[in-house]
Structures are given as C-alpha cells and as structure tokens.
N, CA, C, O and CB atoms as a CASP TS submission, in Angstrom:
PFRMAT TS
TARGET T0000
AUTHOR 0000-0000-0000
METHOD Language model
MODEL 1
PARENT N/A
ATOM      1  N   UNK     1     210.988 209.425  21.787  1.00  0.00           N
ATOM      2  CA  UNK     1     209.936 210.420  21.971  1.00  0.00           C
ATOM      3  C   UNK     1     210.158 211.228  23.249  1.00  0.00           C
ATOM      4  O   UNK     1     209.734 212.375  23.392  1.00  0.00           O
ATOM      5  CB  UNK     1     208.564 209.740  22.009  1.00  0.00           C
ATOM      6  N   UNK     2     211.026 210.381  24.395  1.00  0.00           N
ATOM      7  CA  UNK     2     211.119 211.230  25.416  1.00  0.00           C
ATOM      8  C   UNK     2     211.831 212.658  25.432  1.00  0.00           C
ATOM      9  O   UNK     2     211.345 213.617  26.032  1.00  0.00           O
ATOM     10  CB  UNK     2     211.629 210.517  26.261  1.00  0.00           C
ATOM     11  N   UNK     3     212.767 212.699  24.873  1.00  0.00           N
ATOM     12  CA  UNK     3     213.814 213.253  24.523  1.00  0.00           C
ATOM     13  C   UNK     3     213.436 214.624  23.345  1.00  0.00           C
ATOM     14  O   UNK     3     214.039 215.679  23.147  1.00  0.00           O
ATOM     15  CB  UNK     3     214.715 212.030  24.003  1.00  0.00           C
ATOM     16  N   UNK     4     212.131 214.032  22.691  1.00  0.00           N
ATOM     17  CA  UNK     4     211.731 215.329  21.768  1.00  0.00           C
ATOM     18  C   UNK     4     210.914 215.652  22.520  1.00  0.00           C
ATOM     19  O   UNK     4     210.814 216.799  22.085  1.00  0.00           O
ATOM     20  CB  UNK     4     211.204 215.277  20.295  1.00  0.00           C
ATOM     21  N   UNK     5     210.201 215.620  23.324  1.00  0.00           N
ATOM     22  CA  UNK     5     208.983 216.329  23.991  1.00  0.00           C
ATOM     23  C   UNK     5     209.462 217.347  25.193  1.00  0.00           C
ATOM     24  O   UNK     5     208.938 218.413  25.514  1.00  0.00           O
ATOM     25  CB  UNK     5     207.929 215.142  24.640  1.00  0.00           C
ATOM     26  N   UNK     6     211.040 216.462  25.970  1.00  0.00           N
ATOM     27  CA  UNK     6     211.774 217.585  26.628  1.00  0.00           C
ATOM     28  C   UNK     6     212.457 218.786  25.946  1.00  0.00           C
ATOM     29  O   UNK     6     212.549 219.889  26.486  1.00  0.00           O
ATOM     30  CB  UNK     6     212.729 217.020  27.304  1.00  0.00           C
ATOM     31  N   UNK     7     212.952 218.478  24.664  1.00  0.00           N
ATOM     32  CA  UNK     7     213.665 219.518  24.040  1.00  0.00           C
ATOM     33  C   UNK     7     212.386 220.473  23.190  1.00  0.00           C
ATOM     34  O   UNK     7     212.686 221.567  22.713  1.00  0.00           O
ATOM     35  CB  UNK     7     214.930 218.774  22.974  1.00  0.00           C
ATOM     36  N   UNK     8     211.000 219.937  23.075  1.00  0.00           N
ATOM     37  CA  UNK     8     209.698 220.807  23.042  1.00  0.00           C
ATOM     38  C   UNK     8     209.746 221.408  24.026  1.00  0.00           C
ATOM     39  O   UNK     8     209.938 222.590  23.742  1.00  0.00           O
ATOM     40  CB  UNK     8     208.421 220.230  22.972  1.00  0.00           C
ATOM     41  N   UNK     9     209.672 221.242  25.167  1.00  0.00           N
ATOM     42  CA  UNK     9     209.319 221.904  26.660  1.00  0.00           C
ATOM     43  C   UNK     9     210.400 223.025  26.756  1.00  0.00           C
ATOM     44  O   UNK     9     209.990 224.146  27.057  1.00  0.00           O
ATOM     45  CB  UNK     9     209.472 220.713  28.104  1.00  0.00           C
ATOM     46  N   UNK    10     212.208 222.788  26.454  1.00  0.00           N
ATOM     47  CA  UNK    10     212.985 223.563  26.599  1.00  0.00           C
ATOM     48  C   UNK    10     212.748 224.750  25.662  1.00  0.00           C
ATOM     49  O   UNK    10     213.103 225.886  25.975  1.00  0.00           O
ATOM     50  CB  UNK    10     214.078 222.957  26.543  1.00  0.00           C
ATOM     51  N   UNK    11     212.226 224.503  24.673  1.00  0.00           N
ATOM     52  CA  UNK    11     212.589 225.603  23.052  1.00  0.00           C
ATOM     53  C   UNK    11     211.007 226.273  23.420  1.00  0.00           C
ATOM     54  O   UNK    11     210.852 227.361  22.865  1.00  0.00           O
ATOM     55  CB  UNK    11     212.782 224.449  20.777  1.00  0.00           C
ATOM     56  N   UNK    12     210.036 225.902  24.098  1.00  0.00           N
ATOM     57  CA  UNK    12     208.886 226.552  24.094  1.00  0.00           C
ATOM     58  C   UNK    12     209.334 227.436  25.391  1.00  0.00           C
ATOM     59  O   UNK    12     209.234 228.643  25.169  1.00  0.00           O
ATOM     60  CB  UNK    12     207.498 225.575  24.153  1.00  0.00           C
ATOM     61  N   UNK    13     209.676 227.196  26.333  1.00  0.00           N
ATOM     62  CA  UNK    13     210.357 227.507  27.164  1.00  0.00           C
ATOM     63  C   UNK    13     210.903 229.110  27.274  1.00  0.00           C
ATOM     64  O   UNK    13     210.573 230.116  27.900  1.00  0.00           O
ATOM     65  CB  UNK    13     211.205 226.597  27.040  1.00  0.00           C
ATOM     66  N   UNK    14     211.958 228.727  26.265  1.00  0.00           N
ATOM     67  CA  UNK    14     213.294 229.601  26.063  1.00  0.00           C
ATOM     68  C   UNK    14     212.361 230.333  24.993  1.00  0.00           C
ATOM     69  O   UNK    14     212.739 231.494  24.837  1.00  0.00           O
ATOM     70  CB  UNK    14     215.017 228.759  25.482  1.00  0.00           C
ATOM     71  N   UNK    15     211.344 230.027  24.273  1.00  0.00           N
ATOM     72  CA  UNK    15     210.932 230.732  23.297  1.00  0.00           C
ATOM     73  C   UNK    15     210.212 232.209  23.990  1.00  0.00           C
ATOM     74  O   UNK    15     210.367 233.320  23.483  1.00  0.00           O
ATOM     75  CB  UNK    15     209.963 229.758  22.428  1.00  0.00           C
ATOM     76  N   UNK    16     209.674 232.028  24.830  1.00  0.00           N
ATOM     77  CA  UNK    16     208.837 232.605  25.759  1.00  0.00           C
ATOM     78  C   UNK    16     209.483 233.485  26.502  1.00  0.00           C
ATOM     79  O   UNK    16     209.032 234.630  26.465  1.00  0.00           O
ATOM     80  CB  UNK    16     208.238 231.744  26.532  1.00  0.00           C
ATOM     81  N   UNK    17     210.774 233.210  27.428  1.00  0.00           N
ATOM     82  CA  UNK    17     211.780 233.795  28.259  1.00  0.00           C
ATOM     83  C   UNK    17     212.644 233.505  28.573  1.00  0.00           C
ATOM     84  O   UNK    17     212.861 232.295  28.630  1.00  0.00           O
ATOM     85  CB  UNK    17     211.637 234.049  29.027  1.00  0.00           C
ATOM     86  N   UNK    18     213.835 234.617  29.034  1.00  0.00           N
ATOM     87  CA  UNK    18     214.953 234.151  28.915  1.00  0.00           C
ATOM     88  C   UNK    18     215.372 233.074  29.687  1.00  0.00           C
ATOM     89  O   UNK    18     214.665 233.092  30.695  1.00  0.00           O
ATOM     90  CB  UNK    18     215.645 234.999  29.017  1.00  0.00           C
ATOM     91  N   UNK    19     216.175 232.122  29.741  1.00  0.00           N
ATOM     92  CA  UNK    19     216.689 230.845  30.473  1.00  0.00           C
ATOM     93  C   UNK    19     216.793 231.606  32.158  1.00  0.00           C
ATOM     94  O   UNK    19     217.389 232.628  32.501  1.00  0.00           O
ATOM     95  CB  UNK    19     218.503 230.168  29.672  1.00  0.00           C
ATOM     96  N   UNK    20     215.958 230.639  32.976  1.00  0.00           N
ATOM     97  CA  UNK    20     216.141 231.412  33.820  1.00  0.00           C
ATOM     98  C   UNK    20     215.185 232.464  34.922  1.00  0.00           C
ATOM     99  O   UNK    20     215.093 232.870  36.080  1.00  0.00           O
ATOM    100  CB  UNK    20     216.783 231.870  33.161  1.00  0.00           C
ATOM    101  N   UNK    21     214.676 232.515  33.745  1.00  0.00           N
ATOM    102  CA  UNK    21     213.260 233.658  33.765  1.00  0.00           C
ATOM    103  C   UNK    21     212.099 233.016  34.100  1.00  0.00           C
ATOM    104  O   UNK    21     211.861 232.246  33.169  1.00  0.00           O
ATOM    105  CB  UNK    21     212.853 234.392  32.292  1.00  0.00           C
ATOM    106  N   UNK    22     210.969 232.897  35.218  1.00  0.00           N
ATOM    107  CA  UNK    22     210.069 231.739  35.705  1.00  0.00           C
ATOM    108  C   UNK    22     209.127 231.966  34.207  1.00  0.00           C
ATOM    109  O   UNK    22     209.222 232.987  33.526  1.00  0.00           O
ATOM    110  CB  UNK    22     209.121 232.013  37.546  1.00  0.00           C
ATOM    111  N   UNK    23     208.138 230.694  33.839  1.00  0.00           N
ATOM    112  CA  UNK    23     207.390 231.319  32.918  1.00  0.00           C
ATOM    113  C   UNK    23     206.156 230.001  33.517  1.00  0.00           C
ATOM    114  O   UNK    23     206.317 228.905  34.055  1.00  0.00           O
ATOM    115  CB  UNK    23     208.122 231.463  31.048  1.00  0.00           C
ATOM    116  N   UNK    24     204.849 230.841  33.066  1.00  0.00           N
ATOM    117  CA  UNK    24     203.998 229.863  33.322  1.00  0.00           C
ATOM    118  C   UNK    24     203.975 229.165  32.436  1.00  0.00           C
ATOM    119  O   UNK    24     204.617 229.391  31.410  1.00  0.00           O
ATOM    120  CB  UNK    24     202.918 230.129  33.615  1.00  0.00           C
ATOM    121  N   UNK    25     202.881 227.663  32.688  1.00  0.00           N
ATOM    122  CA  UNK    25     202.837 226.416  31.789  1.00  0.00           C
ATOM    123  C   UNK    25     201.723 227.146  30.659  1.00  0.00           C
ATOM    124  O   UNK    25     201.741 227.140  29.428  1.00  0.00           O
ATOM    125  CB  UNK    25     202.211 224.757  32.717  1.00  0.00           C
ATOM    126  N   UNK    26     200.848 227.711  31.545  1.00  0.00           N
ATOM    127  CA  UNK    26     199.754 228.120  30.651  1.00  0.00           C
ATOM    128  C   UNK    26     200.029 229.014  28.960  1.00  0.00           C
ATOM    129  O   UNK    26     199.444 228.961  27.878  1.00  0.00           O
ATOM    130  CB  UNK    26     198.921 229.090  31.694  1.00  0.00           C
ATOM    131  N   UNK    27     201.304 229.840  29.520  1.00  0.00           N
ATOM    132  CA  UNK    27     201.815 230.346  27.936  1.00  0.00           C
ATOM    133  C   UNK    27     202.442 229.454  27.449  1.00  0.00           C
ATOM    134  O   UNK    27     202.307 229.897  26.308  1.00  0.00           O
ATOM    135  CB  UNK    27     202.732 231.548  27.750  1.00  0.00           C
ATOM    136  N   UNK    28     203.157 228.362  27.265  1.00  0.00           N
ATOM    137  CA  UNK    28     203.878 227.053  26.825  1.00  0.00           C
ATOM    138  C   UNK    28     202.838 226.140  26.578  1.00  0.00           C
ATOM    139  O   UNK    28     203.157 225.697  25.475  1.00  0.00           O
ATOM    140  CB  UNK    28     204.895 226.433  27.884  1.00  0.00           C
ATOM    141  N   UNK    29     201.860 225.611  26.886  1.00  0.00           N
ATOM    142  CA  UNK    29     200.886 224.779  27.074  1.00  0.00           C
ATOM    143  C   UNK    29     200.635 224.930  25.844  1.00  0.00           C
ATOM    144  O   UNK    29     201.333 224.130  25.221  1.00  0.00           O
ATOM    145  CB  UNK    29     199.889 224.949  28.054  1.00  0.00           C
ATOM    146  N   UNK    30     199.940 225.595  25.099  1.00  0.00           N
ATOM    147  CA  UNK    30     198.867 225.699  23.861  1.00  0.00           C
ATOM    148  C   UNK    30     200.272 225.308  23.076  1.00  0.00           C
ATOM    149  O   UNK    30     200.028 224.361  22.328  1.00  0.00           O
ATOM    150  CB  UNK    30     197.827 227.473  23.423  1.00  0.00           C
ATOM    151  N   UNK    31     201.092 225.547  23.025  1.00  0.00           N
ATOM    152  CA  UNK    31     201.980 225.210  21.932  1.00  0.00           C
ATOM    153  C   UNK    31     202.549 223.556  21.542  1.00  0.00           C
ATOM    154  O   UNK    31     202.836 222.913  20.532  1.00  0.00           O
ATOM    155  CB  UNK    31     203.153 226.072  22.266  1.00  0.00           C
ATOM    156  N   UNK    32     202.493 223.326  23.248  1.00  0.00           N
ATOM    157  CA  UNK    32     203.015 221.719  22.792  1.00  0.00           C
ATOM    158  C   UNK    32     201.676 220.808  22.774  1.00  0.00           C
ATOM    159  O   UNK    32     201.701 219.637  22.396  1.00  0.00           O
ATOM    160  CB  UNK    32     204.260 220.937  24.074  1.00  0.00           C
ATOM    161  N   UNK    33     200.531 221.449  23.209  1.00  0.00           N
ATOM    162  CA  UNK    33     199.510 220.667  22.498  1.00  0.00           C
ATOM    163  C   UNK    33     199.027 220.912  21.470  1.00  0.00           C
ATOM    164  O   UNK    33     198.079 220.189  21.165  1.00  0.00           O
ATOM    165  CB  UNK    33     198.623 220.501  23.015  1.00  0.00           C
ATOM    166  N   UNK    34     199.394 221.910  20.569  1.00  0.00           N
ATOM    167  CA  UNK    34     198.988 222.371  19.106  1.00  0.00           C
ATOM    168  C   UNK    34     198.743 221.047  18.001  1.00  0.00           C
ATOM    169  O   UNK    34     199.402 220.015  17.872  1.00  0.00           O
ATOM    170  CB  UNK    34     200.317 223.400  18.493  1.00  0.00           C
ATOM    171  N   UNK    35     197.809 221.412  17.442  1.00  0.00           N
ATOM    172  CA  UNK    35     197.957 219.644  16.568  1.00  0.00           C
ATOM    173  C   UNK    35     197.874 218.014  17.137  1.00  0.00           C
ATOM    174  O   UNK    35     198.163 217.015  16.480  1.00  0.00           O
ATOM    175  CB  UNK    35     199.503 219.527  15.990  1.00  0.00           C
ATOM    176  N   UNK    36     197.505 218.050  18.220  1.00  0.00           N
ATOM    177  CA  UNK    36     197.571 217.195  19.084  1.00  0.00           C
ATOM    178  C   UNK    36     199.542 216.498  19.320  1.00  0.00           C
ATOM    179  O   UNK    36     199.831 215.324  19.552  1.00  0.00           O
ATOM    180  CB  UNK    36     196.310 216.105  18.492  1.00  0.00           C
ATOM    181  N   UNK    37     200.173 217.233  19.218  1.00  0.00           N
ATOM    182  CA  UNK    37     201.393 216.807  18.869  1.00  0.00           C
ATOM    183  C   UNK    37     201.687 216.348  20.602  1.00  0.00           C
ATOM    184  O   UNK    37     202.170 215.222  20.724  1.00  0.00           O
ATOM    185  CB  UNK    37     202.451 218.106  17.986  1.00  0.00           C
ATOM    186  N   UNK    38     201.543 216.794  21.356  1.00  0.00           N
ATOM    187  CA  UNK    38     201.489 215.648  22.771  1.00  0.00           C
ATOM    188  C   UNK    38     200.056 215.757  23.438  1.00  0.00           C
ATOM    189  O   UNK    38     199.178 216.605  23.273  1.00  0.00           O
ATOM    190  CB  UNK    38     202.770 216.098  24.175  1.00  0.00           C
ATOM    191  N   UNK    39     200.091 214.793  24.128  1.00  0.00           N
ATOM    192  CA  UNK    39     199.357 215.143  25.249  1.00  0.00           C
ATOM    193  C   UNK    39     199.423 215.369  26.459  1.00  0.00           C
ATOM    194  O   UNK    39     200.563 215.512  26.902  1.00  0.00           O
ATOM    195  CB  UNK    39     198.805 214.658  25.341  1.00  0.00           C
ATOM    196  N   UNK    40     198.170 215.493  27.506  1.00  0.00           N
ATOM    197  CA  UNK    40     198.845 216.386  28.783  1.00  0.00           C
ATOM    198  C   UNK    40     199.365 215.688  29.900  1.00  0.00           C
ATOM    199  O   UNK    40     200.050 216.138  30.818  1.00  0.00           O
ATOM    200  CB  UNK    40     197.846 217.322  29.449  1.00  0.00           C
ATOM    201  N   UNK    41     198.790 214.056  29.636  1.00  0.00           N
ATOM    202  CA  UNK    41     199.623 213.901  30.240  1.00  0.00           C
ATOM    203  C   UNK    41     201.419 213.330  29.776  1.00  0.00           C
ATOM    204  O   UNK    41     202.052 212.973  30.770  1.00  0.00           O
ATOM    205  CB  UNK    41     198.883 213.265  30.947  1.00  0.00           C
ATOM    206  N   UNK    42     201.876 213.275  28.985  1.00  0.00           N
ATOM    207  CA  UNK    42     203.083 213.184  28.249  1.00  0.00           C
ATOM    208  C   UNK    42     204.080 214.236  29.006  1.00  0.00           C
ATOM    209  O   UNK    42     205.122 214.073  29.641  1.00  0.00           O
ATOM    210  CB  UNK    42     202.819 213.524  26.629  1.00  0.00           C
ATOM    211  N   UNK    43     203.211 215.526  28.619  1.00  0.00           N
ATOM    212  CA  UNK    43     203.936 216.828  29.501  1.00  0.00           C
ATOM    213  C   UNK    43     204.244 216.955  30.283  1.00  0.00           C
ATOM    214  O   UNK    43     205.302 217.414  30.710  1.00  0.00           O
ATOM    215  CB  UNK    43     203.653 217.671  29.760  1.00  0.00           C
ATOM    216  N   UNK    44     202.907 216.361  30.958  1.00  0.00           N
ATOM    217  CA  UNK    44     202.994 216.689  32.626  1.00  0.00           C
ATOM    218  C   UNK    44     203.850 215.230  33.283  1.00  0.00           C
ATOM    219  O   UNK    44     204.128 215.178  34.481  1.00  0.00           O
ATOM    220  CB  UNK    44     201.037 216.864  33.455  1.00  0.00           C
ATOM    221  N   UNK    45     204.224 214.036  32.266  1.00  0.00           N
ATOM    222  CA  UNK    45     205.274 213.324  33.006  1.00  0.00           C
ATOM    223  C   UNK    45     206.721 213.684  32.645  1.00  0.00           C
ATOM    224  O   UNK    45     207.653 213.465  33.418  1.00  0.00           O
ATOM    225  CB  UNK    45     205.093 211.881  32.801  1.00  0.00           C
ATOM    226  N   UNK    46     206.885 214.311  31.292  1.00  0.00           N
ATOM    227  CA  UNK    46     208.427 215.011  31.056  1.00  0.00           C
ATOM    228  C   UNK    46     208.338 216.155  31.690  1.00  0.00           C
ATOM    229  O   UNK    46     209.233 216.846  31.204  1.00  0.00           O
ATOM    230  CB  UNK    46     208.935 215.348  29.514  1.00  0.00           C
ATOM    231  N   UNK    47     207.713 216.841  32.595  1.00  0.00           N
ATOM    232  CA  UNK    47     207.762 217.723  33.639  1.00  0.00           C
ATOM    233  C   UNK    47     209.060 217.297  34.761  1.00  0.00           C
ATOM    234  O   UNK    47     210.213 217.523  35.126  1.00  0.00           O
ATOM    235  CB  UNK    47     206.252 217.697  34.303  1.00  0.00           C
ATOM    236  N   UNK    48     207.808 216.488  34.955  1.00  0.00           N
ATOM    237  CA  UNK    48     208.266 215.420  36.626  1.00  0.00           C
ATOM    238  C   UNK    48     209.780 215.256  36.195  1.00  0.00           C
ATOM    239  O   UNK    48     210.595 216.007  36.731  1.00  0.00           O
ATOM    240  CB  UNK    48     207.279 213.312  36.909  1.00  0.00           C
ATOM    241  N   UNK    49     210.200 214.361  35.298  1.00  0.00           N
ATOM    242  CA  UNK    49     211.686 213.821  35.088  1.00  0.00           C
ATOM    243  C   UNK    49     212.214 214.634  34.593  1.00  0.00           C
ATOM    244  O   UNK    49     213.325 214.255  34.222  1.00  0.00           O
ATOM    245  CB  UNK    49     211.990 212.711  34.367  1.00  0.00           C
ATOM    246  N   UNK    50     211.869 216.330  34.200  1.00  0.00           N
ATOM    247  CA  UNK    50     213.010 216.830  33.458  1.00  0.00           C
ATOM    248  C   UNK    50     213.307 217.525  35.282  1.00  0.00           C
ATOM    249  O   UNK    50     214.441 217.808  35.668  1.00  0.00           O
ATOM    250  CB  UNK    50     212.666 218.080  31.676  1.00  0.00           C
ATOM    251  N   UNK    51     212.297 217.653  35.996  1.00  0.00           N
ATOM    252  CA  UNK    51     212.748 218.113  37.342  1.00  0.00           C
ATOM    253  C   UNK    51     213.162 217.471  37.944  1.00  0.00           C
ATOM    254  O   UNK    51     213.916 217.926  38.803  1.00  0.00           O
ATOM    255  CB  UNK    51     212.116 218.556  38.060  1.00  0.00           C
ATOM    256  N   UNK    52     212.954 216.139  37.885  1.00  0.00           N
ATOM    257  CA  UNK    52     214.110 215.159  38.639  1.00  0.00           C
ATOM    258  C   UNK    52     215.308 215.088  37.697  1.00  0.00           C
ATOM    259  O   UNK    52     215.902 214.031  37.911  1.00  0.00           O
ATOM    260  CB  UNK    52     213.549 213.479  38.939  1.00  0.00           C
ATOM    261  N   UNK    53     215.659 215.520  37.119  1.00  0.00           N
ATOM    262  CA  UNK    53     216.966 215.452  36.229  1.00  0.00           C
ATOM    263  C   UNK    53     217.781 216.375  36.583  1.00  0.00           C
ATOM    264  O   UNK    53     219.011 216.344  36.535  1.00  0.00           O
ATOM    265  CB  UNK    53     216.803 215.607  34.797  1.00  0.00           C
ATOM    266  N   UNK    54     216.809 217.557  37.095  1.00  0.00           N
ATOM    267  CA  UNK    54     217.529 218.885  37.293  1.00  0.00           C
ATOM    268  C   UNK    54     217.713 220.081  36.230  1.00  0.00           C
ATOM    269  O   UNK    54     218.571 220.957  36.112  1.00  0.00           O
ATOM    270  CB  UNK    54     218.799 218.525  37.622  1.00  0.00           C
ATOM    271  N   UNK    55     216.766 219.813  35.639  1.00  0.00           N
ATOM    272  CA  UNK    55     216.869 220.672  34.266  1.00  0.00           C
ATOM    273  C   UNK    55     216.130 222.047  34.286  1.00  0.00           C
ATOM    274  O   UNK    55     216.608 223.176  34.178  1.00  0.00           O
ATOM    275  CB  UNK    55     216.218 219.825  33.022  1.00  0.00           C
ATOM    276  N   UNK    56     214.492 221.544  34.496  1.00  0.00           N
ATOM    277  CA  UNK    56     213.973 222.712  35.588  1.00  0.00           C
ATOM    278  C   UNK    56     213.391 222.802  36.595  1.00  0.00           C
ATOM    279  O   UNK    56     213.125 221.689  37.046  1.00  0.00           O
ATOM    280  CB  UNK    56     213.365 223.392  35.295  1.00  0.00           C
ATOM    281  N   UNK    57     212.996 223.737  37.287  1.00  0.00           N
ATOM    282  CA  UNK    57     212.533 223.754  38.752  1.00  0.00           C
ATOM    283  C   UNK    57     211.141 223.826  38.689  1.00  0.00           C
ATOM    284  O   UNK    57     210.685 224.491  37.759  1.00  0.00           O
ATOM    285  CB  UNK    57     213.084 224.929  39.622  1.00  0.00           C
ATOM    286  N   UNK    58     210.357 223.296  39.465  1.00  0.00           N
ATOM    287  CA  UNK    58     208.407 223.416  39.183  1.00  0.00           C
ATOM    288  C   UNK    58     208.541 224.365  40.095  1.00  0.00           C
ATOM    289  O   UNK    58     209.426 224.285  40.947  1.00  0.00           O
ATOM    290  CB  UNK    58     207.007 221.956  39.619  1.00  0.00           C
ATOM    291  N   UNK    59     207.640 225.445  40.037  1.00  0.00           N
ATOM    292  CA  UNK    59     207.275 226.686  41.037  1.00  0.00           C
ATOM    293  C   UNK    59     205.922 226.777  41.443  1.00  0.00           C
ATOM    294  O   UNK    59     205.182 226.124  40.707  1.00  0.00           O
ATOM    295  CB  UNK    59     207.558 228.044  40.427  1.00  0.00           C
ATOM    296  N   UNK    60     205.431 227.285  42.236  1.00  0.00           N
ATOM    297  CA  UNK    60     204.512 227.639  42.457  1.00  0.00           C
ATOM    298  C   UNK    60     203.342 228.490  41.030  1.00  0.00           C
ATOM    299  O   UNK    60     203.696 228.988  39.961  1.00  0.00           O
ATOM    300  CB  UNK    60     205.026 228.294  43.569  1.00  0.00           C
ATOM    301  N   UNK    61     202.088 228.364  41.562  1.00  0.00           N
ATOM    302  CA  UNK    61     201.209 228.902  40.303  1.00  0.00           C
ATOM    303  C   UNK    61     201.635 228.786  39.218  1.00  0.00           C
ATOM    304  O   UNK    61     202.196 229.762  38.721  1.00  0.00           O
ATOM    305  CB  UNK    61     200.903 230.139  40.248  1.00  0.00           C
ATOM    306  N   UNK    62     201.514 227.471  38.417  1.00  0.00           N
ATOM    307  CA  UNK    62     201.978 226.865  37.571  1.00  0.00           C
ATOM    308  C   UNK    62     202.553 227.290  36.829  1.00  0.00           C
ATOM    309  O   UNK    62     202.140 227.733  35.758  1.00  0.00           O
ATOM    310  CB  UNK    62     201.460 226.374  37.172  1.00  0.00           C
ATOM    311  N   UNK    63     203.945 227.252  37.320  1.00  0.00           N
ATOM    312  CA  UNK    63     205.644 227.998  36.549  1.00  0.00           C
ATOM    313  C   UNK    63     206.477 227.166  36.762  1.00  0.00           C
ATOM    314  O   UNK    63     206.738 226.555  37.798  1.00  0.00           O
ATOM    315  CB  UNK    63     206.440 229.456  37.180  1.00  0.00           C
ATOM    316  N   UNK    64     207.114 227.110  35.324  1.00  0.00           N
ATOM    317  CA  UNK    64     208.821 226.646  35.593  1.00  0.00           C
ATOM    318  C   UNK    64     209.479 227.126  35.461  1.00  0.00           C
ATOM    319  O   UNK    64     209.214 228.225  34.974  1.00  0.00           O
ATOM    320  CB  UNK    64     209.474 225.889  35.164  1.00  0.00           C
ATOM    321  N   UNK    65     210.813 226.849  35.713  1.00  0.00           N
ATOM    322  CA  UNK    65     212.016 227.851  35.604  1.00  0.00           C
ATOM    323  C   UNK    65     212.913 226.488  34.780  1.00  0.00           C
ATOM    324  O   UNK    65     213.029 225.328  35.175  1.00  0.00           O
ATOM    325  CB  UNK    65     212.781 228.636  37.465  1.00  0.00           C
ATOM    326  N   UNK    66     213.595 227.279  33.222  1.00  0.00           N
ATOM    327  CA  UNK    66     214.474 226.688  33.107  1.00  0.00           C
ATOM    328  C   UNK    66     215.964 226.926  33.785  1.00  0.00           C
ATOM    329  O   UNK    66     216.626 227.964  33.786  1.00  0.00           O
ATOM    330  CB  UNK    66     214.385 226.671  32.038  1.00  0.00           C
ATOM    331  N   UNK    67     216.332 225.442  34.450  1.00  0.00           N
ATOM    332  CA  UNK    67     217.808 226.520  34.990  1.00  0.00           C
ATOM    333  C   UNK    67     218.932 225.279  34.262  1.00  0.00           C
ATOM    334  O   UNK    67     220.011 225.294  34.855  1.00  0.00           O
ATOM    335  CB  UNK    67     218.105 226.823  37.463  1.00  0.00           C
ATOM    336  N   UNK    68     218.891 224.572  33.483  1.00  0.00           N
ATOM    337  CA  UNK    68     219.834 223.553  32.451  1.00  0.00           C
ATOM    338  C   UNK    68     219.358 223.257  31.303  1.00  0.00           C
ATOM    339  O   UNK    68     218.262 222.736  31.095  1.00  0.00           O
ATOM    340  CB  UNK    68     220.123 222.218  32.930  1.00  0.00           C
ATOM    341  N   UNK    69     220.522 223.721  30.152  1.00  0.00           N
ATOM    342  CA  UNK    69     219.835 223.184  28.915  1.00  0.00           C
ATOM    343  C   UNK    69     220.039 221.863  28.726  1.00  0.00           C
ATOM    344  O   UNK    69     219.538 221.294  27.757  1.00  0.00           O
ATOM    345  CB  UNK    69     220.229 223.816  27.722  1.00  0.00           C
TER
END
C-alpha cells in the first residue's frame, strides 16, 4: 500500500504540473481522498518519507515540488 499511495501522490502530482513545477497539496488533495481511497493521515505520512527519500521537496504554503520519479 505504501508504494501505491506514493505513485498516487506522483501521478496526481505530475497530473497537475510539470515535474518540477511547485504545486499545492490543496489541488492534489481532493483527488487522493476521492472515495475515501486514502486518508489524511496516510498522505501526510507518504509525504514525510517520499521527502526523506528524496523524491519531493515540502515547500512552504502547502506545496511540493516533484524533483524524482
């Protein structure tokens, strides 16, 4: 499950803007909680480890940046 909820986060992500491109959580958000298909906090811990992984960067005013697929 870990592993699909990061590659949710990447494809909602990339769906939104280009790799790279800061995007807030708030446009990504409604999507990976659609259907109850995660919850927030699920997100908000494949956040934490996809940024300790190095995958993306947390920014200020709740944005990430993807910078690794």
């Amino acid at each position: 499950m870990t592993q699909d909820i990061r590659q949710a986060i990447l494809d909602a992500a990339n769906s939104k803007a280009e790799r790279g491109t800061p995007i807030s959580l708030l446009e990504i958000g409604p999507l990976l909680l659609k259907d109850d298909r995660y919850t927030q906090d699920e997100i908000v811990n494949a956040l934490y480890a996809m940024e300790s992984d190095g995958l993306i960067l947390m920014l200020e005013g709740n944005r990430i940046q993807v910078v690794r697929r």
